[in-house]
N, C-alpha and C positions, 0 to 999 in steps of 0.2 A: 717625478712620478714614483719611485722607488721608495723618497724619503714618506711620501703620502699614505703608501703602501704597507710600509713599517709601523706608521704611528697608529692607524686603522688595525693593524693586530693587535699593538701595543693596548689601545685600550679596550679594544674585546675581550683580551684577559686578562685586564683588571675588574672589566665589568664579572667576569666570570668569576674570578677570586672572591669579588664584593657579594656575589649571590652566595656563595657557597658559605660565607663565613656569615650572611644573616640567619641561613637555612639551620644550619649546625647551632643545635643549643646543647646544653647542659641541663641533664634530667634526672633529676632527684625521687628519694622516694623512699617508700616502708614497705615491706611484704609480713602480712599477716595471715594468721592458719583462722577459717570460718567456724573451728571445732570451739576454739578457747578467747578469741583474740589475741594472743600471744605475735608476738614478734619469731621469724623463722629466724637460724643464723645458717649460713650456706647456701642457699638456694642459689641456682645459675640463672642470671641475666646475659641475655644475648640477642643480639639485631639480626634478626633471621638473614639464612646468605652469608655471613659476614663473620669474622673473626675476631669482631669487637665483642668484649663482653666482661664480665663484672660479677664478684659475688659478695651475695650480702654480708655485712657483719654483723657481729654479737647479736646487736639488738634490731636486726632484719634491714639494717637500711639501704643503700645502694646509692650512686651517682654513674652515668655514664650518658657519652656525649652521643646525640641520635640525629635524626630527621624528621622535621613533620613529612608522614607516610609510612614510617620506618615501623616492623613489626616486631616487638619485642615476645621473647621466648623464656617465663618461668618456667624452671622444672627444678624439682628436688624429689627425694625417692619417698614413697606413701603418700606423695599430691601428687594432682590431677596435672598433667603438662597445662599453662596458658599461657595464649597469644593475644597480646594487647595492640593496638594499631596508635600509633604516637601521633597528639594532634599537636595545636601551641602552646599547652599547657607544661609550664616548667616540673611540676609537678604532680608524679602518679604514684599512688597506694595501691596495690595490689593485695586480694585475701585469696588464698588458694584454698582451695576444696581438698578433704580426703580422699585418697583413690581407694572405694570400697573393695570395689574386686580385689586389688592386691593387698591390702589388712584380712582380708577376709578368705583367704588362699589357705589350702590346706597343707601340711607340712606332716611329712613323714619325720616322727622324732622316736627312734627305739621301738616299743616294744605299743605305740598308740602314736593318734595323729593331733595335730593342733592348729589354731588358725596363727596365722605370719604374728598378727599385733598382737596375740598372747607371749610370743616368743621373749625371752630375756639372756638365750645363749647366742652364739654365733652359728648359725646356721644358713645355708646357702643352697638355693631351688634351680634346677636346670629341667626346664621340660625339653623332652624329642621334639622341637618344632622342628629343624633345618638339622639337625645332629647326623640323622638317615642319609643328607646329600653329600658326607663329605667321604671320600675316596680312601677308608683305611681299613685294614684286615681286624684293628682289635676298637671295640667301646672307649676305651681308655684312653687311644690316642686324639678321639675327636674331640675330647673335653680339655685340648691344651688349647689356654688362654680362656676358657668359660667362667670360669670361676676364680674369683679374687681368695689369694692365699693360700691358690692350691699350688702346685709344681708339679709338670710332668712332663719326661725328658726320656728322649730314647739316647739308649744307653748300648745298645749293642748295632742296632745298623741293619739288625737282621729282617726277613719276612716273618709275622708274624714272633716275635720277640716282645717281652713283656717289658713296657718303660719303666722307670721309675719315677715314684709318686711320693710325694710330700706334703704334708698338709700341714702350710705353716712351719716352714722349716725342718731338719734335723733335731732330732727329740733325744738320740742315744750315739753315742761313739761305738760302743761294743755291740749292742743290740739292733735288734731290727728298728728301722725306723718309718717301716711302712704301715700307712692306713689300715684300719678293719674291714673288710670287706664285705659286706649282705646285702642277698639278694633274693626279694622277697619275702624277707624274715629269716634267711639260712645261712649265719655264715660260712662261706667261702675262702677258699686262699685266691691267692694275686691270679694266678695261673688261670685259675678259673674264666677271666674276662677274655681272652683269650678264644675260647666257644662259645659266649653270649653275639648274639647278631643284634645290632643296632635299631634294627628297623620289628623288633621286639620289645624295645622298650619305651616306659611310658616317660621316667622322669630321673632326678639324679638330686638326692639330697646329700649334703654333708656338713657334717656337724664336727664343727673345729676346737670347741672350745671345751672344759672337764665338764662344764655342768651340763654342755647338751650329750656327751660322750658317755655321763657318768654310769647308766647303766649298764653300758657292757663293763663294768668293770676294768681292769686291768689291760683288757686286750685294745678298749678302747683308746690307751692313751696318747698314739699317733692319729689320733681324728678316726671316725667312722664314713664310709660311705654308703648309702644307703639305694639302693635300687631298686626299679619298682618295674613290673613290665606289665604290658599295655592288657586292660580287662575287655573283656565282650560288651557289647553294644546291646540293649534292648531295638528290637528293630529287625526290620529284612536284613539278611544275613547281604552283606559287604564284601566283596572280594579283590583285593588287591595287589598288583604286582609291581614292586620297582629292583632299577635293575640300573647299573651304571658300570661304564669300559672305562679305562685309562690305562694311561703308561707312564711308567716312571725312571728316572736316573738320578745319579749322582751330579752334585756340581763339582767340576773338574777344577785343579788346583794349576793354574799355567805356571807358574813355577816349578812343579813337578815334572815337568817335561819340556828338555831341549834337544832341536834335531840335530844328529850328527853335522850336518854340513853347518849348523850354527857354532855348534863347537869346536867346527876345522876354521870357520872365519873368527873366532874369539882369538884360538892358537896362534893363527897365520896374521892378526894384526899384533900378536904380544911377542911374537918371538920371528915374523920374517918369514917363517918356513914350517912345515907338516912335520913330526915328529912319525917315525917308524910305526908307532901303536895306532894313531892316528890314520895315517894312509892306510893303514889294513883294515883296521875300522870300515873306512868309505867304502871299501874294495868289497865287505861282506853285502853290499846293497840293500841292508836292512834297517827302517829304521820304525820304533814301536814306540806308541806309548803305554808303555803296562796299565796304567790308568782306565783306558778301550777296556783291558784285558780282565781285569779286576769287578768294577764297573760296567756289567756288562748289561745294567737296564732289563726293564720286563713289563709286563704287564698286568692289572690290574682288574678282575671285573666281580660282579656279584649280583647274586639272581635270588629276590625274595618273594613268597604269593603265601596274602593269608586270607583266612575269613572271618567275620567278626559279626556278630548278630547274638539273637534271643529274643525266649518271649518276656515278660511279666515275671516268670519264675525263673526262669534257666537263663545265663549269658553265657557263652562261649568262647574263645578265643582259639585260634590257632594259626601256626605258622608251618613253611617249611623253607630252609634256607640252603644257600651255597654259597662259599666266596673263594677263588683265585686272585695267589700276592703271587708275583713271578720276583720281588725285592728288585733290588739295585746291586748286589753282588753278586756274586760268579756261584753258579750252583746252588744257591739259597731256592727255597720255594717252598709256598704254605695253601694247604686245602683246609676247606674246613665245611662240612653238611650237618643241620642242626635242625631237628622238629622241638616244634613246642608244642604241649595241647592247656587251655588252663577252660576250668568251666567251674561257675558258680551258682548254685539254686536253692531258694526258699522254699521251704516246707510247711508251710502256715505261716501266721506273720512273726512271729516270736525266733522260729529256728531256719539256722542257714546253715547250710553245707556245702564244700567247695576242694577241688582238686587242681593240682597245679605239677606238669611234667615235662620234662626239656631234656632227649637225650642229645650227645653232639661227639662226633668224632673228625681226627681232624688227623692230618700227615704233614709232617716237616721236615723236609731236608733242608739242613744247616750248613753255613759255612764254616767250612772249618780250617781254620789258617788265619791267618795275618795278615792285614792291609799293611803293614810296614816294610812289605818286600816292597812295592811299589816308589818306595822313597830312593830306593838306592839300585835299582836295577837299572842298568845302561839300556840305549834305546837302539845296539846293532844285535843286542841277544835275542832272536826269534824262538817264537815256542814251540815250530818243532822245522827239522832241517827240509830241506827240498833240493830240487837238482844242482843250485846258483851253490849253497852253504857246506852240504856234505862233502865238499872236495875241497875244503879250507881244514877238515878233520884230520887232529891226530892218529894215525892207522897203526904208530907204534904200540900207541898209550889204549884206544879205543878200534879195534880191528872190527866190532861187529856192528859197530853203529849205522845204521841205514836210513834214508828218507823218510819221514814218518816219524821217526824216535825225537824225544823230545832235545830240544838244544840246551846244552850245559856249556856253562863259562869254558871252562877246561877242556873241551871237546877243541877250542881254539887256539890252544897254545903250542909253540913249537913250530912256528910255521912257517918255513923259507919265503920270505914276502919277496925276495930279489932271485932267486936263484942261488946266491954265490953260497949256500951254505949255514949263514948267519940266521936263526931261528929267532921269533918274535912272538912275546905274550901277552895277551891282554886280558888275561882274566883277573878278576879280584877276589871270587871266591867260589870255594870246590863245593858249593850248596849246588842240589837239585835245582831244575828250571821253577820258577817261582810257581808256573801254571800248577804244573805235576802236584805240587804241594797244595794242590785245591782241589783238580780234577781226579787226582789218584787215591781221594779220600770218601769218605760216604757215612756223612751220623747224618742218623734221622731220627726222629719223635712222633711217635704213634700213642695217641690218647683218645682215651673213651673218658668221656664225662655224662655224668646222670645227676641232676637234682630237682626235686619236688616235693610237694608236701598233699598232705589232706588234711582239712580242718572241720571242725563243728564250731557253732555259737548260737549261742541260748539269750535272749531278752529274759533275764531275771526280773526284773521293775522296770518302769518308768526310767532311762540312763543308765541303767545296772546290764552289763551285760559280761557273760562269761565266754570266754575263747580256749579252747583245746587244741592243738597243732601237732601233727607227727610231720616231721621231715628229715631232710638231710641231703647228703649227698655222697658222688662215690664216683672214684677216679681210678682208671686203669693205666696207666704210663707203659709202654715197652721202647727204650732206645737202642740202638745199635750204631758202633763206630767204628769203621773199618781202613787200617791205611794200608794201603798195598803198596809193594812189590818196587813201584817206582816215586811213592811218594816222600824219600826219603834217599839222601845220597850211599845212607846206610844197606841198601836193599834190602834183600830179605831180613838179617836181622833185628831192621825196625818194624815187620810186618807183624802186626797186632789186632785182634778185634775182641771189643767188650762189647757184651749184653746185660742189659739190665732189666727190672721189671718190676714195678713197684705200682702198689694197690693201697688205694686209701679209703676206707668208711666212716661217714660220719653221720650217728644218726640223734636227732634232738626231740626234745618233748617240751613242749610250751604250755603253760596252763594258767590264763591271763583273766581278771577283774578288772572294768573298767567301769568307771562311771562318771559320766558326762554330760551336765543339767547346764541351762543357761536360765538363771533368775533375773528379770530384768535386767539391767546391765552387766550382769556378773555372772563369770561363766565359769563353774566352778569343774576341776578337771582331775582323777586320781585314777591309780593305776595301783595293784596289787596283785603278783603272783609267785609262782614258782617254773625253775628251767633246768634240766637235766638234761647234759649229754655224752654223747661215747663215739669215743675216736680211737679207729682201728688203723695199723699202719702194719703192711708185710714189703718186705724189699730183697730181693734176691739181684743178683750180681756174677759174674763170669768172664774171665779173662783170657784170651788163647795168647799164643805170639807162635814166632817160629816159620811160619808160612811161608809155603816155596811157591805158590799158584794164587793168584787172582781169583782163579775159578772157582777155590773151592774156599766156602765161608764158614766152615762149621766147628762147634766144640766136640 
């Protein structure tokens, strides 16, 4: 019965094997564009579902093994995606369609716009579809991974901290290697992204290569970015709010932290027996991970409501924004509140007039200190004594230390662990409590930012049209960085506080010729003007030290 048993599966699946290998062919083929008949080379073939897949060569062909039913998947970028459904035919030609809408897409290039299939530089389009959903304090950070041959990388860790940005690698050893930054026609410094709110903007071009770059000059030649924020709607005025929570932390490093009782079983299987520093260690009943301490997580949220409408002649735009970063380090934290107003209106058909205003002020408390205390601080030094630790204190060396005050290595040392007189040290070094050196400190950054512009433009002819533009922008910076009393083993002689105050103006003049005719198939495109600007920079500075009090901050 058993052997019966066997053979009857046995040849169930050979029968199986036999279907599957008649099912499975081998499927050839050309893919051709309907524009030229040309042969494509690259296009992706793919069996929908499935990780099978194949790409054309040189001269479009492809081979790849399917199923009759199996739905195959062209796509290459400026055609139309198509799905073909595989019958018994060994053989499929596929001609793909141009994708109009995307040849036909409008491209922010300098100083005028163009369509994509005109383009002959490197240039790259991100509109706001899903950008608004992602959970970050600055524009910049949501555009990591958007874009091919950009780079953007946080570099400090902070809330509200500006990444670094590369477009196409490193450009200079000595020099800046960062991007141009304009927005709405107004360049900008880096800093600037920082008080733009996301769910403000419209789109995000950048232009990587000299010739789409070429007109800005010099400044351009780490790539340009170009941004564009979102215009009024012809239409009943539109009202909307989004708004989104989170919280965030650090990913903890478990190498970074082992518990004393694991260090007294590492001791106690290498050598037998608990060494003196050791057994004091257990005895202080404390055991931390600085990591918590450092790391101390926050929260995230932001609240935007705008309106958006117009008639025939008038379109409007406006916003007003808030956002809270609480970071992932100890003391960081970033506000920032932002109005925008932008409205543009025709005056006959010929001339159009338009105004564009975005003021934005924002608060930063920074961290200020070192995450590399965390590598080397033991895990029995608590950060500040309580009733168990202050009676393990040196009273010779430190007599006034009380409950509350913060815990120092040294506060440890010297200390009759048996009675008999024999004193024991455990400290490694005479630095303040790692905390103090965070908490006992205070720089913050206070900025006002303003930029906007006003424009006129005139239809000179049929495609001819002339453009005027006043703008600019204008930044107020005040920081302050205060280390007190106890954040330094030094006390008062390391007590210090610097104020700074730095004021930038930058205001431009544009006065732009365009003209832009499409003759039958031929679209012919030129650009003629002149640009003047002036950049104002004041920066004041002041130093205290000396400070006997906490309490009092002033120069």
């Amino acid at each position: 019965m058993n052997y019966k048993i066997k053979l009857t599966l046995l040849v169930s699946l050979l029968v199986c094997l036999g279907t599957y290998a008649q099912n499975t062919m081998s499927l050839k083929g050309q893919v051709s564009s309907s524009e030229d008949n040309e042969p494509i080379p690259g296009v992706n073939v793919v069996v929908a579902n499935s990780n099978n897949g194949t790409v054309t060569d040189f001269d479009g062909n492809f081979e790849i093994s399917a199923v009759a039913g199996d739905v195959l998947q062209f796509s290459y970028v400026g055609f139309k995606t198509q799905l073909v459904v595989v019958d018994s035919n060994t053989t499929l030609n596929v001609v793909m369609d141009l994708d109009d809408n995307l040849l036909d897409e409008i491209v922010v290039i300098g100083y005028g716009t163009q369509k994509r299939k005109n383009l002959t530089g490197a240039i790259s389009k991100v509109k706001n579809e899903n950008l608004d959903k992602i959970a970050v304090s600055r524009i910049d950070d949501a555009l990591v991974g958007q874009i091919s041959g950009v780079n953007i990388q946080a570099t400090e860790g902070e809330a509200g901290s500006d990444p670094t940005i590369r477009v196409r690698g490193t450009g200079s050893i000595t020099s800046s290697s960062s991007p141009l930054i304009v927005v709405d026609g107004i360049v900008v410094d880096n800093d600037f992204l920082g008080n733009l709110d996301m769910n403000d903007i419209e789109s995000f071009e950048v232009l990587k290569d000299a010739s789409s770059a070429a007109i800005f000059g010099a400044r351009g030649g780490n790539g340009v970015i170009l941004i564009s924020t979102k215009n009024g709607k012809e239409g009943r005025t539109k009202f909307t709010y989004n708004t989104y929570t989170g919280s965030k932390e650090a990913i903890r490093g478990d190498n970074l932290y082992v518990t004393m009782q694991e260090w007294a079983d590492k001791e106690l299987a290498a050598t037998g027996q608990l060494s003196d520093k050791t057994t004091y260690k257990l005895a202080l009943q404390n055991d931390r991970d600085w990591q918590d301490i450092m790391f101390d997580g926050g929260m995230i949220e932001s609240h935007s409501i705008s309106a958006r409408g117009g008639s025939q002649r008038t379109t409007f735009s406006t916003s007003l924004n808030y956002l809270s970063d609480e970071g992932v380090l100890l003391t960081d934290n970033f506000n920032r509140y932002s109005l925008r107003l932008k409205v543009d209106s025709k005056v006959g058909d010929k001339f159009k007039i338009g105004a564009n205003i975005s003021p934005s002020y924002s608060d930063r408390r920074r961290f200020d200190g070192s995450t590399h205390d965390v590598l080397r601080q033991p895990p029995w030094l608590p950060v500040y004594h309580n009733d168990h630790t202050i009676q393990f204190v040196d009273r010779n060396a430190y007599p006034d230390v009380q409950v509350g005050d913060y815990a120092v290595q040294r506060h440890f040392d010297n200390f009759d662990l048996y009675g008999d007189g024999a004193e024991t040290d455990i400290s490694t070094t005479s630095n303040t409590n790692p905390a103090a050196k965070i908490l006992e400190r205070d720089r913050n950054d206070y900025k006002f930012k303003l930029y906007g512009n006003i424009y006129a433009q005139y239809e000179i002819a049929d495609g001819l049209k002339f453009k005027t533009t006043l703008g600019g922008d204008y930044s107020h910076t005040k920081r302050d960085r205060w280390q007190g009393v106890k954040a330094s083993r030094n006390g008062v002689a390391a007590t210090r506080l610097d104020l700074s105050n730095d004021k930038r103006l930058h205001i431009v003049s544009d006065n732009v010729f365009t003209y832009d005719k499409t003759i039958g198939k031929h679209d012919i495109n030129a650009v003629a003007g002149f640009s003047a600007e002036q950049l104002d920079y004041e920066i004041e500075a002041a130093t205290g030290i000396g400070y006997t009090s906490d309490l009092v901050r002033t120069l």
